[in-house]
N, C-alpha and C positions, 0 to 999 in steps of 0.2 A: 728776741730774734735778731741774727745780724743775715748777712750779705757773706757768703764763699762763691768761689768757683769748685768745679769738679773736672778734673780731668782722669782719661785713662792712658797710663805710660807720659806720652808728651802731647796728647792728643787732646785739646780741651773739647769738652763734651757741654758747658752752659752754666749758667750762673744758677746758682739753687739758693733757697733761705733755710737755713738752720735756727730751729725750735730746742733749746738746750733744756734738758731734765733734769730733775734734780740732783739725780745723782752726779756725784764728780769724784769718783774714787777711784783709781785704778785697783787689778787682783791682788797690790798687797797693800791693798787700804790706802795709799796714796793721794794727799788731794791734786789732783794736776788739771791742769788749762784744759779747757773744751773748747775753744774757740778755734776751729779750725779754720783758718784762710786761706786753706786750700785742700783740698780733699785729691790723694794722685793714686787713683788705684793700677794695684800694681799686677795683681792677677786676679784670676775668679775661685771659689771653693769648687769640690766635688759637687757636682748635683746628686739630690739626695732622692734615694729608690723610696722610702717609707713616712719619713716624720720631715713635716717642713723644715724649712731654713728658722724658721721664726720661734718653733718647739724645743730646736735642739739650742738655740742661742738662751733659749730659756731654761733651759736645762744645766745649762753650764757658766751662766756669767753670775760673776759674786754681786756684780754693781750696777744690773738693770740695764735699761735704755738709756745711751749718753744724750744722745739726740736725735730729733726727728729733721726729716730733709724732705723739703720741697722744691719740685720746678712750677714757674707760674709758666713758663713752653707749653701751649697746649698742641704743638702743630706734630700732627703722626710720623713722621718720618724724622722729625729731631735727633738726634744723638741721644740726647738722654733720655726719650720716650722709649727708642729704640735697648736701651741699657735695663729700663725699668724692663718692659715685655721679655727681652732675654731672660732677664733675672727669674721672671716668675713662673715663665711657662721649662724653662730649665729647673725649678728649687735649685736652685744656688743663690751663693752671693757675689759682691763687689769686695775685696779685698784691698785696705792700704796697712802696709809693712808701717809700725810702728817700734824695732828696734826688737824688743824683746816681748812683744805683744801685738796684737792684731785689732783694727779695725775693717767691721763688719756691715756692708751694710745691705739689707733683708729690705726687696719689695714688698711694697704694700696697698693695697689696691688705695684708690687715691679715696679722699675725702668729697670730693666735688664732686658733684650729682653726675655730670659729663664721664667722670673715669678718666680723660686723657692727661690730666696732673701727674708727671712722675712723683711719684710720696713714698721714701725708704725710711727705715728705724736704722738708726744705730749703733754698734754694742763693742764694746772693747772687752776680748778675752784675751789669754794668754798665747802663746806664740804656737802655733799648731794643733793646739786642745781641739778648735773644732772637726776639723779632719780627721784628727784619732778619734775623736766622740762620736763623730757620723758612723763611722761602721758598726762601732756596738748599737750604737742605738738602731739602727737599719733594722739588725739582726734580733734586737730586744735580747744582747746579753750583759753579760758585762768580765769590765777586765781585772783580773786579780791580781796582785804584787805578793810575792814572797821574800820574806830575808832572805837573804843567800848565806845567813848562819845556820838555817832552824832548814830540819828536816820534816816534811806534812805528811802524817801518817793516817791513815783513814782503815781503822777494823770493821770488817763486817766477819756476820755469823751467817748461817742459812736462815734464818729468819728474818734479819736484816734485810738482804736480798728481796725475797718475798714480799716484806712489805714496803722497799721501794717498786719493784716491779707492779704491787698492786694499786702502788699511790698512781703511778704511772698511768698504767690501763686505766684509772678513771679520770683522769686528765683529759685522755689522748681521746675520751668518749663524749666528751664535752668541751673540745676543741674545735673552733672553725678553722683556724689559719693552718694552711696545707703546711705552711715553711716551720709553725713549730709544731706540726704533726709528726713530720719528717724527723725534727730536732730530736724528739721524745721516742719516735721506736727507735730511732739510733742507738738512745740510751738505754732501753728495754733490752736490746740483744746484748747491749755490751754485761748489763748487769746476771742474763740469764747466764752467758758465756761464763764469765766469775763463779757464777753459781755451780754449773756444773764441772768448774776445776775444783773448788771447794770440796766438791760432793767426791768424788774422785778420792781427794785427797783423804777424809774424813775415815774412809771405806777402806784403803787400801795401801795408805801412808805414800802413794807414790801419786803422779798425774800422767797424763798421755800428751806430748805437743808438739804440734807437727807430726805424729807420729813417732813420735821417741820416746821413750820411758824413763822420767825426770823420776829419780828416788833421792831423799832426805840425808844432804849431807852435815855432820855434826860442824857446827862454830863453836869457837870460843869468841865468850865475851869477856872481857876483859874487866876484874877485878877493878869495883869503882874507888874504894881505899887500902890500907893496908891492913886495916881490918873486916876486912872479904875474901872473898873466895871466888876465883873465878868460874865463869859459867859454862857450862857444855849444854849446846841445844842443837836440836833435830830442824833444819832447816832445807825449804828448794826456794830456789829464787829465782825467778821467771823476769830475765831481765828486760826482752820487747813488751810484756806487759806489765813492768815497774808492779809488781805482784811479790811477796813474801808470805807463805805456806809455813 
């Protein structure tokens, strides 16, 4: 245990003791100093609609808890009691800029029987991670990276269709939460929609959209060696729906 101060901007807020954890690694495995002798937080995170401050920093840090922080202030109107209550009836954090990384630090209701002990963990991630992580995690999705070489092609048949749509409806019948009730018919009409451009097309080689009648224009594809033969095919391509018929 040693002895820091804690300030916000230039504002000292109290003297607190820091409890250091094992860990001492930064996100790229780094071993660096944990002794902070001075703690200057510089802004707050987002307050989070869904999953604590405390879920999502554990969700995303490679190197655990750096350390825990105590105030021995038990007086209610303190600066730093006042920072802790912020902190917890808001879910957010205390934020200090560390360059190309962040320090976090997550209320926690105190140890001492009284509760009036400010008691924060603290968690060093990378430089913005938690605020990009908050919204997916909120929403319980997640985010996907594509090369920007490779093109993502995804076939479906009429059957296909059907049986996401039906995976769907038993989901959505044994879902509580309204918000991904909501998520999954979204995706129900989108797939039915598909389905009956598909069927359309299947029946009558042409589609209807907007009201216009898309018919199957021939491409060429393009001879992959010199020993091939180029290709002629029957294509509509539905460009606001990134859709290929």
């Amino acid at each position: 245990m040693y002895k820091s101060v804690l300030y916000e901007g230039d504002n000292l807020l109290g003297e607190v003791e820091i409890y250091p954890q094992n860990q001492n690694q930064n996100q790229n495995g780094v071993v660096v100093d944990m002794s902070y002798k001075e703690i200057r937080i510089s802004h707050f995170s987002q307050p989070s609609e869904r999953c604590t401050p405390l879920a999502v920093l554990h969700t995303i840090t490679s190197s655990g808890i750096c350390f825990k922080m105590e105030s021995k202030s038990q007086s209610l109107d303190s600066p730093l009691y006042l920072l802790h209550w912020s902190c917890l009836r808001e879910n957010k954090t205390a934020v200090m800029s560390l360059g190309g990384e962040e320090l976090h630090l997550v209320a926690m209701p105190s140890r001492k029987n009284d509760g009036n002990c400010p008691f924060f963990w603290g968690f060093n991630v990378a430089l913005g991670l938690y605020n990009s992580c908050l919204v997916m995690l909120n929403l319980r999705c997640l985010g996907i990276v594509f090369d920007l070489d490779e093109t993502l092609i995804v076939a479906n048949t009429m059957r296909s269709f059907e049986d996401r749509i039906e995976a769907l409806q038993r989901k959505i019948n044994t879902e509580a939460d309204p918000q991904r009730i909501s998520g999954m018919l979204a995706e129900v009409r989108r797939y039915q929609d598909d389905k009956v451009i598909l069927k359309q097309y299947a029946e009558n080689d042409q589609v209807i959209e907007n009201g216009k009648v898309m018919k199957s224009q021939s491409e060429v594809v393009p001879a992959l060696s010199d020993n091939h033969q180029p290709i002629v095919r029957p294509l509509i391509r539905l460009q606001d729906k990134n859709i290929i018929l």
